[in-house]
C-alpha positions as CSV (number, residue, x, y, z in Angstrom):
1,X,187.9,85.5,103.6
2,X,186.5,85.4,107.0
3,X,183.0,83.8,107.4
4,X,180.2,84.0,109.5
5,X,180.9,80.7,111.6
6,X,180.7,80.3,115.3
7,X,181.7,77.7,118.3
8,X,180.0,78.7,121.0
9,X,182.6,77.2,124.0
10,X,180.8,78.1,126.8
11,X,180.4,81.7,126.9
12,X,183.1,82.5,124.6
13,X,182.6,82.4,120.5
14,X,185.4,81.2,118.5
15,X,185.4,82.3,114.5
16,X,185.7,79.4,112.2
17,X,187.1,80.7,108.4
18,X,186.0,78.0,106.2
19,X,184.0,74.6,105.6
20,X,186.8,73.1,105.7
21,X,188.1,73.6,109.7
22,X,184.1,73.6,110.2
23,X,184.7,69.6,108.7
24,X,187.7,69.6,111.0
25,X,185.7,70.1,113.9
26,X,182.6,68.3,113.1
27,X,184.7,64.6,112.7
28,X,187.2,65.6,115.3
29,X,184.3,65.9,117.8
30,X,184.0,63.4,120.7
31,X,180.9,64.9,121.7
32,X,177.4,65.7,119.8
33,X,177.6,68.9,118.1
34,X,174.7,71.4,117.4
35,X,174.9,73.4,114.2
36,X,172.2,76.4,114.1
37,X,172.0,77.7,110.6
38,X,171.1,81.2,109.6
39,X,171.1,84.1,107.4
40,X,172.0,87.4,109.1
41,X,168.6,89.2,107.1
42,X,166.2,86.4,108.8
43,X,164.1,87.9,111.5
44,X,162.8,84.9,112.7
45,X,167.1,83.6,112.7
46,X,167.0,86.5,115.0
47,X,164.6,85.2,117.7
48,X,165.7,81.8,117.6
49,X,169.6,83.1,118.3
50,X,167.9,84.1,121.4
51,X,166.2,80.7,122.6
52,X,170.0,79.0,121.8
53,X,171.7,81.7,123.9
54,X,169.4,80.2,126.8
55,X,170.0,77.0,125.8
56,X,174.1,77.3,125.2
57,X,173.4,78.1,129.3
58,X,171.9,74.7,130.8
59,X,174.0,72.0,131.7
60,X,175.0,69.1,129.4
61,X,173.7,70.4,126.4
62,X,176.7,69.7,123.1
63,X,178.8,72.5,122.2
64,X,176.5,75.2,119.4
65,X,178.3,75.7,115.7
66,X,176.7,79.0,114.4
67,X,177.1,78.9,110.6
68,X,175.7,81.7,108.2
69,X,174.4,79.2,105.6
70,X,175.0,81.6,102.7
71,X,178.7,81.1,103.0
72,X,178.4,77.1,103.7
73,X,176.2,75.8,100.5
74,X,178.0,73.0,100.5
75,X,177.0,71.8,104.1
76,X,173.5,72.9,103.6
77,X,173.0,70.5,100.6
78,X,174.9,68.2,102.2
79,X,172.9,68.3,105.2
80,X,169.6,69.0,102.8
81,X,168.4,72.5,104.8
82,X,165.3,73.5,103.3
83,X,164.8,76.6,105.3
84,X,166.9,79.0,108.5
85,X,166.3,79.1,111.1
86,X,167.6,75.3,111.2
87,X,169.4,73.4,114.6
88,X,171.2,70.2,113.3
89,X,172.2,67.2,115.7
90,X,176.0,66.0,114.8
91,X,177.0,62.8,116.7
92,X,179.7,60.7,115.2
93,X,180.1,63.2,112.0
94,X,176.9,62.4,111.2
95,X,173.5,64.4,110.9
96,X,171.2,62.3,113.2
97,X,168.3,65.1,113.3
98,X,167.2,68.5,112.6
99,X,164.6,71.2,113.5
100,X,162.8,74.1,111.8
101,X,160.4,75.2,114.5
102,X,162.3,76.8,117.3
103,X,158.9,76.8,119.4
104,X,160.4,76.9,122.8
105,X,163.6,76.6,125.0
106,X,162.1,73.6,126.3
107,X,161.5,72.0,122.7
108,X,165.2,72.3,122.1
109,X,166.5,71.4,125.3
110,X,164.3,68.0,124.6
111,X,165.7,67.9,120.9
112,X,169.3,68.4,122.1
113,X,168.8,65.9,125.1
114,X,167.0,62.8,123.2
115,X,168.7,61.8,120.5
């Protein structure tokens, strides 16, 4: 079954099929990762995919998973995501932060840059 999971690597989005190569990724990783979790029916999801596209564009910000959190329940309890739209900070396999409020490009640039 194919899923609704992203790497955004540079402009280019490569499909992940399960939790399991997302795990793959997420503890093979060298670098910080963000994870943005949606649900395709979310209109605010929707707007926010818009700030990260921005984002994905300025320099030295980590590579952007894009998971569809209805086919990743695991993760999401794992991770504890109590609401979408949701961008996780990975570093080291581990969650080291996470925001709700997708306020501004600058917000997340600042949230992607300081931790």
């Amino acid at each position: 079954m194919m899923l609704n999971c992203f790497l955004w690597e540079g402009k280019v989005l490569k499909k992940i099929n399960s939790g399991r190569e997302l795990s793959k990724i997420i503890e093979d990783s060298r670098e910080p990762l963000l994870v943005y979790a949606f649900t395709p029916m979310c209109g605010t999801c929707r707007l926010a995919k818009q700030l990260l596209v921005v984002l994905e564009q300025t320099e030295g910000v980590p590579a952007i998973i894009e998971i569809d959190i209805n086919y990743f329940k695991e993760e999401a309890a794992k991770w504890e995501i109590t609401s979408v739209p949701c961008l996780l900070y990975i570093e080291n396999s581990e969650l080291r932060d996470k925001v709700y409020a997708f306020e501004s490009v600058t917000k997340l640039y600042s949230f992607a840059k300081e931790q």
